[in-house]
C-alpha positions as CSV (number, residue, x, y, z in Angstrom):
1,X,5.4,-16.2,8.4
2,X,6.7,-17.9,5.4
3,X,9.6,-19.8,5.8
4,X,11.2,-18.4,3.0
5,X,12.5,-15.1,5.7
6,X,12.6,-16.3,8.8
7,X,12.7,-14.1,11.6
8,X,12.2,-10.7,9.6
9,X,14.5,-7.8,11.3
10,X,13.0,-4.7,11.8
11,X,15.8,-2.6,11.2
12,X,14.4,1.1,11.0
13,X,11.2,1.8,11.7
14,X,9.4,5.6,10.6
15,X,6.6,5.5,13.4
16,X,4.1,2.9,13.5
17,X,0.9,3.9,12.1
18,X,0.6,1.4,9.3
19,X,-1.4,3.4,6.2
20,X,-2.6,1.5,3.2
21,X,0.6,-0.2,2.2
22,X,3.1,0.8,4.6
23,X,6.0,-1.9,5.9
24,X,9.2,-1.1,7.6
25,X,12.5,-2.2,6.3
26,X,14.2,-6.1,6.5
27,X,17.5,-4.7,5.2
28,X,18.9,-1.2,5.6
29,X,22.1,0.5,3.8
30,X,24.6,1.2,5.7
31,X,28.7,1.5,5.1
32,X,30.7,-2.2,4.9
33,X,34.4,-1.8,4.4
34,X,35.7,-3.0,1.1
35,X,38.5,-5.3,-0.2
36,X,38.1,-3.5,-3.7
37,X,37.1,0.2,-4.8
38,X,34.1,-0.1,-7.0
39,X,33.8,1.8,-10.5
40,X,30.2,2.1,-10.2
41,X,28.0,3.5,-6.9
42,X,28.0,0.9,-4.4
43,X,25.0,0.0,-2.3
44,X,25.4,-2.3,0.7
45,X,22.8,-4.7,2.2
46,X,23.5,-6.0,5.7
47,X,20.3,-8.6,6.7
48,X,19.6,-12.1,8.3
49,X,17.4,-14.8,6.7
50,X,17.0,-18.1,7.9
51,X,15.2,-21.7,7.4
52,X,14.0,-22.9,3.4
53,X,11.8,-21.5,1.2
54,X,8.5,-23.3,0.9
55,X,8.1,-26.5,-1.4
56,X,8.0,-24.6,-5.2
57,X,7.9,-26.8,-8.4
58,X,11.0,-27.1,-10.4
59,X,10.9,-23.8,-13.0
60,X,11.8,-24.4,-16.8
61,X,14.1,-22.4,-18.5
62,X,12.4,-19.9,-21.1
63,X,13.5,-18.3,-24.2
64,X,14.4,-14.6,-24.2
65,X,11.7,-12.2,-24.6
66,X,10.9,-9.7,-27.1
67,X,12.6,-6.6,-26.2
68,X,9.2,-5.1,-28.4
69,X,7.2,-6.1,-26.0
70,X,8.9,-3.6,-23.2
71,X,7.7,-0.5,-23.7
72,X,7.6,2.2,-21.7
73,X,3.9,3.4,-20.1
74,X,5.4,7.1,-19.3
75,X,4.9,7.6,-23.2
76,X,1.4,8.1,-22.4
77,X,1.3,11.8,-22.1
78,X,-1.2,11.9,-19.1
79,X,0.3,9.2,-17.0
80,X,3.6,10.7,-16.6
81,X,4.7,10.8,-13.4
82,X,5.2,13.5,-11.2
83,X,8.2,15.7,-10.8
84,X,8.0,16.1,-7.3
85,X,8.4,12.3,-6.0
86,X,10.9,12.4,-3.4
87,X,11.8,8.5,-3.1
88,X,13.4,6.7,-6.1
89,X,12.7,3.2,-7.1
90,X,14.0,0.4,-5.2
91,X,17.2,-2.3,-6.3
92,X,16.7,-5.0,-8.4
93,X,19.0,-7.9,-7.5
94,X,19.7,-11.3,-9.0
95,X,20.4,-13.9,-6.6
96,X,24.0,-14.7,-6.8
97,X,24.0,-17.1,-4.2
98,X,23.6,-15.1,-1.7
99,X,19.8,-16.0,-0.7
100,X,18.1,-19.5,-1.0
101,X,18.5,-20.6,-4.9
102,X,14.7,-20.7,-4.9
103,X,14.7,-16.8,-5.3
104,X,15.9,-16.0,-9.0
105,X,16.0,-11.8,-8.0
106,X,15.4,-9.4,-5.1
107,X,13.7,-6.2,-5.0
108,X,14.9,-4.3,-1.8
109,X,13.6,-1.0,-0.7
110,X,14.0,1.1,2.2
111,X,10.2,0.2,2.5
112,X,10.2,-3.6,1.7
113,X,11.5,-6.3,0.3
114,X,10.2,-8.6,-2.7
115,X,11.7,-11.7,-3.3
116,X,10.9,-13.5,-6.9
117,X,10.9,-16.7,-7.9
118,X,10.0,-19.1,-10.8
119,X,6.2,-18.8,-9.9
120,X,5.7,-15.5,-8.6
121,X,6.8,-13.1,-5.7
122,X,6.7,-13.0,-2.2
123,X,6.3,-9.3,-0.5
124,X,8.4,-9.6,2.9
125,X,6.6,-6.6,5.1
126,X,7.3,-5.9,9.2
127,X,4.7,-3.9,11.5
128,X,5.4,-2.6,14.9
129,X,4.5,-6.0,16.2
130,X,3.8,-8.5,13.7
131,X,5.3,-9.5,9.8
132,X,3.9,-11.1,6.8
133,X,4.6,-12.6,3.8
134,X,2.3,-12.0,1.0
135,X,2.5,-13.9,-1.6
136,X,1.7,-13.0,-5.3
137,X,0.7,-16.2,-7.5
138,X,0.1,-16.2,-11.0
139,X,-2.4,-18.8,-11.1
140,X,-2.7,-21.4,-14.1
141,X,0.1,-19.8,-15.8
142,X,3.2,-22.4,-16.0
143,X,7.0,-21.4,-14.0
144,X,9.1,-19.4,-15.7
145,X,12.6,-18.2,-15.2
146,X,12.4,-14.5,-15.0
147,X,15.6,-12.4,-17.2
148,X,16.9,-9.1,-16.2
149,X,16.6,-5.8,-18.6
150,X,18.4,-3.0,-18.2
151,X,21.8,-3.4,-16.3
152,X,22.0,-0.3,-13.7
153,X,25.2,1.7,-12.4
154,X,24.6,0.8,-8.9
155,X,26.5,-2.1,-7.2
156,X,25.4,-4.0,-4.3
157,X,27.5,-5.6,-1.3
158,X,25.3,-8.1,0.2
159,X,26.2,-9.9,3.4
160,X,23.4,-12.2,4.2
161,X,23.4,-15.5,6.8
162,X,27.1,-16.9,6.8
163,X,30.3,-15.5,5.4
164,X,29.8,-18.2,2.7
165,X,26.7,-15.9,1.1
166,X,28.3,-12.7,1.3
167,X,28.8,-10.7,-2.2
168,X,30.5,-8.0,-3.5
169,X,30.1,-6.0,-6.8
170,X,26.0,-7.6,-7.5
171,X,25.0,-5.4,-10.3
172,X,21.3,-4.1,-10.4
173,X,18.7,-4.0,-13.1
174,X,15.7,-1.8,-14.6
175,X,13.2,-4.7,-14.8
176,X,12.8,-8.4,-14.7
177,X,10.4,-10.2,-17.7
178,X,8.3,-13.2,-17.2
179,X,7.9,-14.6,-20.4
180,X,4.6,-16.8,-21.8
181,X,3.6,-17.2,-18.4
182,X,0.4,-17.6,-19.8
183,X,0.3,-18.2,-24.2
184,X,0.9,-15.1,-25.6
185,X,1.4,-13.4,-22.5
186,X,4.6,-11.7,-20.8
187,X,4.9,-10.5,-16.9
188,X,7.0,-7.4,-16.5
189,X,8.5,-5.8,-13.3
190,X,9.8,-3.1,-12.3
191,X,10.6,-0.9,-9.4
192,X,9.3,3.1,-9.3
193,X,9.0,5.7,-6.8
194,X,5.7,4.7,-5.8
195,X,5.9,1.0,-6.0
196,X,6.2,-2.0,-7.8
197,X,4.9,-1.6,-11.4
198,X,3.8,-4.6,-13.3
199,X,3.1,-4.3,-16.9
200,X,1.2,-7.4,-19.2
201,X,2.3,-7.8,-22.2
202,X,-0.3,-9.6,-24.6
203,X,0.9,-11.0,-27.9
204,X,-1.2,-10.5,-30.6
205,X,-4.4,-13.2,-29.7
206,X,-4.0,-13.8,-26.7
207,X,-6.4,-14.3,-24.4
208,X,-6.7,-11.9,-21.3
209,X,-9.8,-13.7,-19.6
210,X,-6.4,-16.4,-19.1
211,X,-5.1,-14.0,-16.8
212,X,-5.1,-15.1,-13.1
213,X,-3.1,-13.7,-10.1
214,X,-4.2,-14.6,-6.1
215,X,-2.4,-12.8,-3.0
216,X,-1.9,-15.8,-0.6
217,X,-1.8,-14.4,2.9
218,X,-4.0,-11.9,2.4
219,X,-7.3,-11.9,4.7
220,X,-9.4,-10.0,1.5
221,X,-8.7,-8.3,-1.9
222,X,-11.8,-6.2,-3.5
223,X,-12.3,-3.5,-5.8
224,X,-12.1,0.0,-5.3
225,X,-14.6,2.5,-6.4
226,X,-11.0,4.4,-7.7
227,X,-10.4,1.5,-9.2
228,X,-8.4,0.1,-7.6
229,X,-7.3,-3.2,-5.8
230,X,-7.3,-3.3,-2.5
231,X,-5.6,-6.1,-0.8
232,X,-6.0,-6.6,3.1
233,X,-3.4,-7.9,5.5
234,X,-3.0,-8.4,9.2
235,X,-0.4,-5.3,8.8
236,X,-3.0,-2.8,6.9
237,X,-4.2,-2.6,3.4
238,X,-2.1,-2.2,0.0
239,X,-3.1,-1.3,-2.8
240,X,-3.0,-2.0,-6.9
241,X,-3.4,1.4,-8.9
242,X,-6.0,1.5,-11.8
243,X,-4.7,-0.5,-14.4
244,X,-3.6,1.4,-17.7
245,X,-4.1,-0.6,-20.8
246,X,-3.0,1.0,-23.7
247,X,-2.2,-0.2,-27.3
248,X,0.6,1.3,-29.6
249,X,-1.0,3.3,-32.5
250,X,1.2,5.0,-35.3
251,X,3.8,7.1,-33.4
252,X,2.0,7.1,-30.3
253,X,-0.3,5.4,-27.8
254,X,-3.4,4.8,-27.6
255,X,-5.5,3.8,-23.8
256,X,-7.9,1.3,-23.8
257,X,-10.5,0.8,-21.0
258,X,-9.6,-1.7,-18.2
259,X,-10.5,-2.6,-15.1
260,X,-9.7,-5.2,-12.2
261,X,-12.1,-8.4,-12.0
262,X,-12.5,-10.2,-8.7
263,X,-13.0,-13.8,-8.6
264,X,-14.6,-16.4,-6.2
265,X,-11.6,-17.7,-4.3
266,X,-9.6,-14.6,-3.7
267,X,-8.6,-14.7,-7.2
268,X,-8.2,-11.5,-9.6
269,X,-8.1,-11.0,-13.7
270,X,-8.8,-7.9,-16.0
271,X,-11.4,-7.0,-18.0
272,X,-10.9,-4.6,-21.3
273,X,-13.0,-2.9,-23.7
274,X,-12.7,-3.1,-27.5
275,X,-8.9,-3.2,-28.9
276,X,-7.0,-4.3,-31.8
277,X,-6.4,-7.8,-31.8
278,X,-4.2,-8.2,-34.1
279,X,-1.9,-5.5,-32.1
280,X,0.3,-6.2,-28.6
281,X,-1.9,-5.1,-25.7
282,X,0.0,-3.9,-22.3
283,X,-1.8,-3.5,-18.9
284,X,-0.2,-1.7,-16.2
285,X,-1.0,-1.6,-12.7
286,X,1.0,-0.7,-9.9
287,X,1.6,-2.5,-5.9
288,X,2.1,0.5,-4.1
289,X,3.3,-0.7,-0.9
290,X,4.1,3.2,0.6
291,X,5.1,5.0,4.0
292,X,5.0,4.4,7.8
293,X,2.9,7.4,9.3
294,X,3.7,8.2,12.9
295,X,5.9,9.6,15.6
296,X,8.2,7.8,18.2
297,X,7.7,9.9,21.5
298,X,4.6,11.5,22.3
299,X,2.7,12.3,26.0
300,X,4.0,11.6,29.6
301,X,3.0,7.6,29.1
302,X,6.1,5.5,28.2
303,X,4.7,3.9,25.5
304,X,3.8,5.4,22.1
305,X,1.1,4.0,19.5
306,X,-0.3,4.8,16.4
307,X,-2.9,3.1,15.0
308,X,-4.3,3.0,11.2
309,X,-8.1,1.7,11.7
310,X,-9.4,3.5,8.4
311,X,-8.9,3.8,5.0
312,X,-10.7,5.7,1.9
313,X,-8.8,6.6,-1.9
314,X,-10.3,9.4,-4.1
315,X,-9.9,9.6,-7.8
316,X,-6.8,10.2,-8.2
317,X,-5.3,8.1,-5.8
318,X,-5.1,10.7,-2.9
319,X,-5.2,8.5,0.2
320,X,-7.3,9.4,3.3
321,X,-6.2,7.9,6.7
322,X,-7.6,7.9,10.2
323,X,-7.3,6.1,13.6
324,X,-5.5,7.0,17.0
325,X,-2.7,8.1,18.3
326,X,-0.8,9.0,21.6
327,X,2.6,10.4,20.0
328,X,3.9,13.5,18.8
329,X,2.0,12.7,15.3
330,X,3.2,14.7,11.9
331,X,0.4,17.4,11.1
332,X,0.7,20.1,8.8
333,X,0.7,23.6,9.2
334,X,-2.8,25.2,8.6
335,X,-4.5,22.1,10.1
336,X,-7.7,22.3,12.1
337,X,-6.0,20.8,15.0
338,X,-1.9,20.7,15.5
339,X,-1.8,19.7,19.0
340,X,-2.4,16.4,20.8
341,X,-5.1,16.8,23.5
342,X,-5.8,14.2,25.3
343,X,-4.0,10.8,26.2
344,X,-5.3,9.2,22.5
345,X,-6.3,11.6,19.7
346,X,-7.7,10.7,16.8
347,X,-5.5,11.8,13.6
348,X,-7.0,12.2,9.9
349,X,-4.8,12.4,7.2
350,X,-4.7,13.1,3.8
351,X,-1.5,11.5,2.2
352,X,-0.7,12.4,-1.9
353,X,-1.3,10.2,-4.8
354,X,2.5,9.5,-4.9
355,X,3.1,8.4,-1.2
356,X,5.8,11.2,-1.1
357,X,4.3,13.8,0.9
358,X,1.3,15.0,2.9
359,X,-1.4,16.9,1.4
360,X,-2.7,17.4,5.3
361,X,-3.0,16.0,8.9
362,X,-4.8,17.1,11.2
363,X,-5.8,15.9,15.2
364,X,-9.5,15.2,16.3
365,X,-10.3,14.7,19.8
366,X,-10.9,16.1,23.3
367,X,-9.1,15.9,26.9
368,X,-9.5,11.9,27.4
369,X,-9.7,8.8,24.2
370,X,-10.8,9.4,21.7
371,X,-11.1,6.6,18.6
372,X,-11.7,6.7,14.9
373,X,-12.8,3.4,12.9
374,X,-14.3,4.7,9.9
375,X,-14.2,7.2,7.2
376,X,-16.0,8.2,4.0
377,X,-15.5,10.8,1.5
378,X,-18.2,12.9,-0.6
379,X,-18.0,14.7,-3.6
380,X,-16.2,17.9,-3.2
381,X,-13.9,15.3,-0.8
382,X,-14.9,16.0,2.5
383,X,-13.8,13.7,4.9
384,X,-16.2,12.2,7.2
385,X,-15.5,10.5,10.4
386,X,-17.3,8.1,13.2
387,X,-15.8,6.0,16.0
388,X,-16.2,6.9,19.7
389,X,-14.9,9.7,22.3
390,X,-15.2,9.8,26.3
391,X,-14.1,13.2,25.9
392,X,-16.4,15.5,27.2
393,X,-14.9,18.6,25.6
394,X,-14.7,16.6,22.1
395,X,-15.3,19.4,19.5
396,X,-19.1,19.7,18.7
397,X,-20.0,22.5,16.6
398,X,-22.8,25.1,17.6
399,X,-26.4,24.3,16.5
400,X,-25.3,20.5,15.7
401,X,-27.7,17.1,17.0
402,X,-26.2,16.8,20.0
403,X,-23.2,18.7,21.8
404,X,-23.1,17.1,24.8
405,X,-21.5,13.5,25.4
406,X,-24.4,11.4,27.3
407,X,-22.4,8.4,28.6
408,X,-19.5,7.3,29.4
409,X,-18.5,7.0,25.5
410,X,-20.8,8.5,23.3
411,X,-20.5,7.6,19.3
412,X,-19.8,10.8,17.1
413,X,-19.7,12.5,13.5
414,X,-17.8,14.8,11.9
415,X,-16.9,16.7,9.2
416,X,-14.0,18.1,8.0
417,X,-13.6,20.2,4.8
418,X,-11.8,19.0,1.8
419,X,-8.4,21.4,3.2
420,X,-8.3,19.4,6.8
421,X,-8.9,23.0,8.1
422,X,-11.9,23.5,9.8
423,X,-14.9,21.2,11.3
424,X,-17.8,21.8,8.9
425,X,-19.8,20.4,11.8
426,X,-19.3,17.5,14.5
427,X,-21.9,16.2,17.0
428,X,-21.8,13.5,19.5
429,X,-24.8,10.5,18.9
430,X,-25.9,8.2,22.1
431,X,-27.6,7.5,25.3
432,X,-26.5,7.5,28.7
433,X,-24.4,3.8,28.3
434,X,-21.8,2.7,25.5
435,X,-22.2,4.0,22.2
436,X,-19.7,3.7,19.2
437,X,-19.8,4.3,15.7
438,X,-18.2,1.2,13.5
439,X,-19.0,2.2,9.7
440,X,-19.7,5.2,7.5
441,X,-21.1,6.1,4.2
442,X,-22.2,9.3,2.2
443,X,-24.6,9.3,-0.4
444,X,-24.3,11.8,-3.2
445,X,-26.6,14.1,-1.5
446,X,-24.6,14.6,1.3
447,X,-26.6,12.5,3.8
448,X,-24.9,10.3,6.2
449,X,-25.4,6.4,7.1
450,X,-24.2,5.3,10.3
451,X,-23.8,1.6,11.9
452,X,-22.9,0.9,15.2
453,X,-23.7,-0.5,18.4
454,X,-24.9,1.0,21.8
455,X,-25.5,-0.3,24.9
456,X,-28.2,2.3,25.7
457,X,-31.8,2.4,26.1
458,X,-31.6,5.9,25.9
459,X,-29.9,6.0,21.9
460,X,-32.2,8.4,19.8
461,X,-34.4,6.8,17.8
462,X,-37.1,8.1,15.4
463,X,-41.1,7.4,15.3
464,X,-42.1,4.8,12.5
């Protein structure tokens, strides 16, 4: 883990299942007695973090930036976001002194927290059994000392490390700007609902083929057919929304077509269609880094699990989970399956585009293991699923390939309609040894590719 945090504390935990973006907390709120009464809301952070940063050049000091170049995206009539979200954006700290003077502000979240410094960030994130440090660079720009906008009415008590780094009354902030990180071009962040939103703000001229950012600690990034950015860690995937690029025209704004690049390298840009040149351009993508998705007590074993092994996003950023669990797992009412069957079920999920709520969950599985590791999505959003079962009773449906498992785990497909309500069909696949199914895809026809392996002579093949 990056020196930087130390021996991350996992403080609260909601389950375990780790979907797309989901962390658990390094600091929680809870009530510090005061020597003073606050005049604002007061928010307190009790946490640990230990050893030095690593070795960062020195940053340079940078003029103020132009407030101009701050709007707001939400003035885009279809981009507005949705009423219903249930979590608020995280706090936006400076660093007072009461973290290593490497780290100029601190986002914390119930979810995560993202510590900033003169080159970048660092996303602090904690799994059931494991933590990471991701770290965002912005490559070939030059350091710069990020400045706060927007002072907030919340006040934060911090008591981090020693008594000698504790702080009272820290006031937080809307957004932080990075300014000419590259020429012509400003980084802005700030916290919502869903994420972390970054906005680029491009002077007119600049050059956005300049732009450059790399996730160190990451295992893979790629584009998403939603596109989107996927980024893949030890701990699950996150995820970068679509960017929005949008120009202002007259009295209102205008979009312009963009898209993530990726690079040799691990490295990412943007690509845009035509625009005015001689007008500001702003591109606006957001780190969703979401919810934990799981249960704490489940069958007669003493040990709960809940595994994400799975991951698809439709187009408009719905989020489609699957893997195994052994708990008492959240499904929704109207599900086709809201009862956990065996000792390991497997779960599919449908979370919403804002991370706030479930669209559907549903079980999947028969009297003994059963395992998901892939998923795919057609058209109409169907959700199909492979892995492998040594359930005998796993659910086949009547008239499908094969309905009766042949070995001791058999691969198997299925089908569930766009609602999570009912198996459209399901069938087993495999010989009389080993069989599991690793990787799915659906062409636009509704035919379905499978790849696996099998360790039986038996496995159905076809002449020619």
């Amino acid at each position: 883990m990056n020196p930087l945090f130390g021996n991350a504390k996992r403080v609260a935990i909601y389950g375990s299942a780790l979907i797309a973006l989901t962390i658990a907390v390094r600091a929680t709120q809870v009530p510090v007695p005061s020597a003073t009464q606050p005049s604002h809301q007061e928010t307190t952070f009790v946490d640990a973090l230990h050893g030095a940063p690593p070795e960062l050049p020195p940053s340079n000091t940078t003029p103020a930036p132009d407030a101009s170049l701050v709007p707001h995206r939400q003035e885009l009539p279809s981009q507005d976001a949705p009423a219903t979200l249930a979590k608020m954006p995280g706090l936006l700290i400076r660093n007072e002194g009461q973290l290593d003077e490497r780290v100029k502000f601190c986002l914390r979240d119930r979810n995560v927290s993202v510590f900033f410094t003169s080159q970048g960030f660092t996303l602090s994130a904690v799994g059931p059994e494991r933590g990471i440090a991701l770290q965002a660079e912005l490559l070939g720009g030059r350091p710069a000392e990020p400045q706060a906008f927007g002072e907030g009415t919340t006040r934060v008590n911090s008591y981090i490390g020693g008594q000698a780094r504790w702080r009272e009354g820290l006031p937080s902030y809307e957004k932080i700007v990075y300014t000419e990180v590259w020429p012509g071009v400003d980084v802005i962040y700030e916290p919502r609902p869903a994420g972390l939103e970054y906005t680029l703000a491009l002077k007119p001229g600049a050059d956005v083929a300049a732009v450059r950012f790399a996730y160190r600690g990451a295992q893979g990034i790629s584009a998403e057919p939603s596109g989107g950015l996927k980024i893949q860690t030890e701990l699950g995937d996150f995820l970068e929304s679509k960017p929005i690029a949008f120009q202002q025209d007259g009295d209102g704004l205008r979009e312009v077509d963009s898209r993530f690049v990726v690079m040799a390298g691990g490295t990412y840009g943007f690509e845009v269609g035509a625009y005015d040149h001689e007008r500001p351009l702003f591109i606006d993508p957001t780190l969703t880094y979401g919810t934990f998705l799981g249960r704490g007590s489940g069958n007669s074993s003493n040990e709960t699990d809940d595994r994400s092994r799975a991951i698809a996003i439709d187009g408009d950023g719905n989020v489609y989970v699957s893997g195994e669990t052994n708990s008492d797992f959240p499904v929704t009412t109207g599900a086709y399956d809201t009862g956990l069957n065996g000792l390991y079920d497997i779960y599919v999920t449908k979370v919403d585009a804002s991370g706030a709520s479930l669209a559907w969950s549903t079980f999947l599985g028969g009297a003994n293991n059963d395992v998901s590791y892939a998923l795919d999505l057609d058209s109409s959003r169907n959700v199909y699923v492979t892995g492998y079962t040594w359930s005998s009773d796993f659910p086949a449906t009547a008239g499908a390939f094969d309905t009766t498992l042949g070995g001791a785990t058999d691969a198997f497909v299925a089908k569930l309609n766009a609602s999570g309500a009912s198996l459209a069909w399901s069938t087993f696949l495999g010989g009389t040894a080993d069989d599991a199914g690793n990787s799915i895809d659906v062409d636009s026809s509704g035919n379905v590719y499978l790849t696996g392996f099998t360790g039986a002579a038996t496995f159905p093949t076809t002449a020619g």
